[in-house]
N, C-alpha and C positions, 0 to 999 in steps of 0.2 A: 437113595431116593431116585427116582424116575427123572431125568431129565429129557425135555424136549427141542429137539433142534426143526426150527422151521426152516425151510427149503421156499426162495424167492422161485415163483410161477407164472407163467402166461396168463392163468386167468387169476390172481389173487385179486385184482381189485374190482372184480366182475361187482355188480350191485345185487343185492338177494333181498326182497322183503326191508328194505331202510337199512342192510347195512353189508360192507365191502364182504370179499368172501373171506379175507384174510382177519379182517375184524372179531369172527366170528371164534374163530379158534384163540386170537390172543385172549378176548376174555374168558374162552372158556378153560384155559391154561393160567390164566393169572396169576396162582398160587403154587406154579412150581419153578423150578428152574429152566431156564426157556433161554436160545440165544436163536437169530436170525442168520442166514448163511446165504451167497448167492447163488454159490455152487455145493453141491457136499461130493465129500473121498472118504468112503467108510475108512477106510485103511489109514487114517487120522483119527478114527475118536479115539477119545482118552478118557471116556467116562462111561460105565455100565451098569444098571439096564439105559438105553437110551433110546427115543423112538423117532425115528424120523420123516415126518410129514409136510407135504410141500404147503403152500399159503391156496391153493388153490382146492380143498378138501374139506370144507368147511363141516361137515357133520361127525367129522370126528369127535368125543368124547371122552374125557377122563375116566368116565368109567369103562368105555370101549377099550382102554388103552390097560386100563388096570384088572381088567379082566382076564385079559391075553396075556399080562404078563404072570397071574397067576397058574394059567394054564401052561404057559412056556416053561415054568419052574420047576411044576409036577410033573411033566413029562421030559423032561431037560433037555429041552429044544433050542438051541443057540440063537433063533431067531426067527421072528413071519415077517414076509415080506406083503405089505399091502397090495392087495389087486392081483398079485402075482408072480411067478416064480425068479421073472428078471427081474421085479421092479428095483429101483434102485431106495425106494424107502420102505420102512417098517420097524417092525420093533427088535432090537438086539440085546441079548442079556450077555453076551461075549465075545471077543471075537471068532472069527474063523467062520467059513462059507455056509449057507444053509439053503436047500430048495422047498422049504416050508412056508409056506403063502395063506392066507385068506381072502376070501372073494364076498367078505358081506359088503351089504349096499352102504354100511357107512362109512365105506374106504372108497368111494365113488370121486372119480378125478374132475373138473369142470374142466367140457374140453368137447364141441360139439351140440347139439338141438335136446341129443334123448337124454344127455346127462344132463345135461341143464334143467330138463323137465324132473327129472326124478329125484334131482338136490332140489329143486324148488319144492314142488308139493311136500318132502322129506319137511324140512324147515315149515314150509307153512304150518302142518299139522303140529310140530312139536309149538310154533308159539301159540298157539289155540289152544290146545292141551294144558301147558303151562298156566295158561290165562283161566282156564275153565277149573284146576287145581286150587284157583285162588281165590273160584268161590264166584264168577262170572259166568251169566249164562249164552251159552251160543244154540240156538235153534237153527236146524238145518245141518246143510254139508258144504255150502261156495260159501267160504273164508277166503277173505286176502288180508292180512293182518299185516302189518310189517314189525318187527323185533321191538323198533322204536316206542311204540303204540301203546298206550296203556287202560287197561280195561278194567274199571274198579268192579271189587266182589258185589251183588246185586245187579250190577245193571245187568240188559240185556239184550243181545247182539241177533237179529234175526235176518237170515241169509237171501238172497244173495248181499254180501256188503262187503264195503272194502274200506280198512281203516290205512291210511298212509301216515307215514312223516312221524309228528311228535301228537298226536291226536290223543286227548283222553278223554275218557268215557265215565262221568261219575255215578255212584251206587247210584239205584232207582233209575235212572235214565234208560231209553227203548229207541236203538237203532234199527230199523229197517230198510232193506231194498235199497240202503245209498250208498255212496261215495263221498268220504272225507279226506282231507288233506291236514293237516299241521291246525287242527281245531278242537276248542273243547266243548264238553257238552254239558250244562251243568246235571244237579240233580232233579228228578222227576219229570223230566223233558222227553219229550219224545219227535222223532225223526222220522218222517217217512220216506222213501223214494225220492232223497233228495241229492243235492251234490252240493258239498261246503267245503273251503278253503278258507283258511287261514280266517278263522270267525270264531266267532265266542256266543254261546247261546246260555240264555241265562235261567235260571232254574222255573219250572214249571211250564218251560213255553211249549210250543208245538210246532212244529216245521213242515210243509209238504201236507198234500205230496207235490210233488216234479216242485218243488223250488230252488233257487241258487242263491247263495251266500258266498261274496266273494270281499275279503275284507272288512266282514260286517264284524258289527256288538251289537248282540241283541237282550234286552234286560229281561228282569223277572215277570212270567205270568203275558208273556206276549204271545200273538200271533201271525205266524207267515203263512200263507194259504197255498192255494195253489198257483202256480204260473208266475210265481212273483223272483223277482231277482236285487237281491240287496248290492250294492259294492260301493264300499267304501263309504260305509254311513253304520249310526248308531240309533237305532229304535229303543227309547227308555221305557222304564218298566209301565207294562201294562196296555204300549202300544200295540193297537190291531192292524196290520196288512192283508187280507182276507184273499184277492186275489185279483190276477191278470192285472201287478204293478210294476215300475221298474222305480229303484228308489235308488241314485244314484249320489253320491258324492254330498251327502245328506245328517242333519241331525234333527231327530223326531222325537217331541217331547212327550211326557206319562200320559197314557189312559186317551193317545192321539189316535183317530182313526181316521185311517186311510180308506175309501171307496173303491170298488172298481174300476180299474182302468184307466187311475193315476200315475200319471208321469213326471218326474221330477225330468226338467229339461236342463240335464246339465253342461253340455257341452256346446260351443257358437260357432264351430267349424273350425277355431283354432285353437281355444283355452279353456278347462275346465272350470266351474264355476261351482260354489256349494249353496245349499239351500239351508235355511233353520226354523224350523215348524214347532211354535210353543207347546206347550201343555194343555191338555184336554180340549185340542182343535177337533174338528170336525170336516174332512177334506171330500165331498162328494165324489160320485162318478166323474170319471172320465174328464178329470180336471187333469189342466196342464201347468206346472209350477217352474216359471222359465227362470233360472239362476243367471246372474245373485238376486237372492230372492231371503227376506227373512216376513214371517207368519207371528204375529204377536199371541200370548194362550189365550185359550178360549174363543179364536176365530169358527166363523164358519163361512165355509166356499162353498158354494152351490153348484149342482151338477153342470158339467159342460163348458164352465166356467175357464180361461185362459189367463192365469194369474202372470203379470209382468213389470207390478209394483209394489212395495212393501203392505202389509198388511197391517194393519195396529191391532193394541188387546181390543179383546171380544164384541170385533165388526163381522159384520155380515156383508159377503162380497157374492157377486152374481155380473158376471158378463154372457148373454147368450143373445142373440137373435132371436126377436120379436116371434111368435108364431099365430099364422094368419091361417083362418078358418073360411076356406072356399068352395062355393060348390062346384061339384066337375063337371058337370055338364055346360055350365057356363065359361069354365077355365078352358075349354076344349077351343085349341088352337083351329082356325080354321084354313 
């Protein structure tokens, strides 16, 4: 049986796509025999065929490796040296010296800008490919996917996008043109042109476009609009945010609508404060909700309105300045 000796490296703990570069190859060797080395002295092994690749080579492949060794067999080649005729790793079915090398790209060392570029996209394509095998749709060609990232069969991934961290993407769901972090997206949701961290978005809602999601839950059948920025609050199911809100440090109850131009005022200059907005409230424009603040269900605030006392169930609040109707010609300062 093939054993594997890995070889400690300069760059093995380079980061690639969510995960180290050394990472890469221990799982993809998992199931053979494998030991770690700091240094290697061919003129020690005691085990053959054996192949030896440093931690810093990550696109190597078991079947890359069982390829060559079937080739080495039928042509009775004692040994290829990865990248090169010195290199001091590769594969050896015996001892004794050999100047037989291969130079394909999956023997590529991390080690400088061009290699670093041509291991990355390598990898990028392969988890895209994998993901698209499994019955996930990618539209387009700019993928940034990381290894971590899980992309269920149906849903659908439309470019440019970049999924980070531990992000998954459930059947039916439709990412476009964003940026995610460590977030999931549930089913039949869709994402536009948006950037989310570490959020949860809940089945049937709509995101974006240009929204941010930063620590949010957002439930069943909601809406985030444009220009709106969640963090660190929970929008329950069926709650509308339409646009130009910041909804900050926040809990917003079912079927609540948010108007334009609402601010959750959460911060006093030194401590942050949370807001809690009942069930099927009604928050006009351009209202201001200064924390700590709590909204009993079924309130209505009217537009323009600067909320900075508790609200009860289903009162009707209105703070605005009087509007006076004068003619100009008379208003005309003299």
């Amino acid at each position: 049986m093939l054993k594997i000796v890995f070889v400690e490296s300069e760059f093995q703990d380079q980061l690639l796509l969510g995960k180290r570069a050394k990472d890469y190859l221990y799982q993809e060797f998992e199931g053979f025999s494998t030991e770690t080395v700091k240094e290697f002295n061919i003129d020690v092994i005691s085990h053959y065929p054996v192949a030896v690749v440093p931690l810093d080579m990550p696109l190597v492949t078991s079947k890359h490796l069982v390829r060559l060794l079937e080739i080495a067999k039928k042509q009775g080649i004692n040994g290829l040296r990865f990248g090169g005729a010195e290199s001091p790793f590769g594969l050896f079915l015996k001892s004794g010296d050999t100047k037989h090398f291969v130079t394909d790209s999956a023997f590529l060392q991390l080690g400088g800008a061009k290699n670093y570029i041509l291991v990355y996209n390598t990898l990028r394509k392969r988890i895209v490919d994998r993901l698209i095998d499994g019955g996930a749709i990618f539209l387009g060609d700019e993928f940034h996917v990381d290894a971590t990232a899980n992309v269920e069969a149906g849903a659908t991934i439309v470019s440019p996008t970049t999924l980070k961290g531990n992000t998954h993407i459930k059947s039916g769901a439709r990412v476009e043109n964003s940026m995610l972090f460590d977030s999931v997206i549930e089913q039949g949701t869709e994402v536009t042109s948006s950037h989310i961290t570490a959020s949860q978005v809940g089945q049937n809602s709509t995101v974006g476009p240009f929204a941010r999601l930063r620590g949010a839950k957002i439930g069943h059948g909601c809406r985030i609009g444009d220009f709106v920025e969640v963090k660190g609050s929970t929008l329950n199911d069926g709650a509308k945010c339409a646009h130009l809100c910041y909804v900050g440090d926040a809990e917003v109850g079912k079927s609540t609508n948010l108007g334009c131009g609402v601010v959750f005022c959460n911060y006093d200059g030194n401590l942050k404060h949370r807001t809690t907005v009942g069930d099927n409230c009604f928050i006009g424009a351009n209202v201001n909700l200064v924390a700590p603040l709590s909204v009993g269900d079924g309130a209505y605030i009217a537009a323009g309105t600067t909320v900075t006392k508790d609200v009860s169930q289903d009162t009707f609040v209105i703070g605005r300045a009087r509007a006076e109707n004068k003619d100009k010609k008379s208003d005309k300062k003299l």
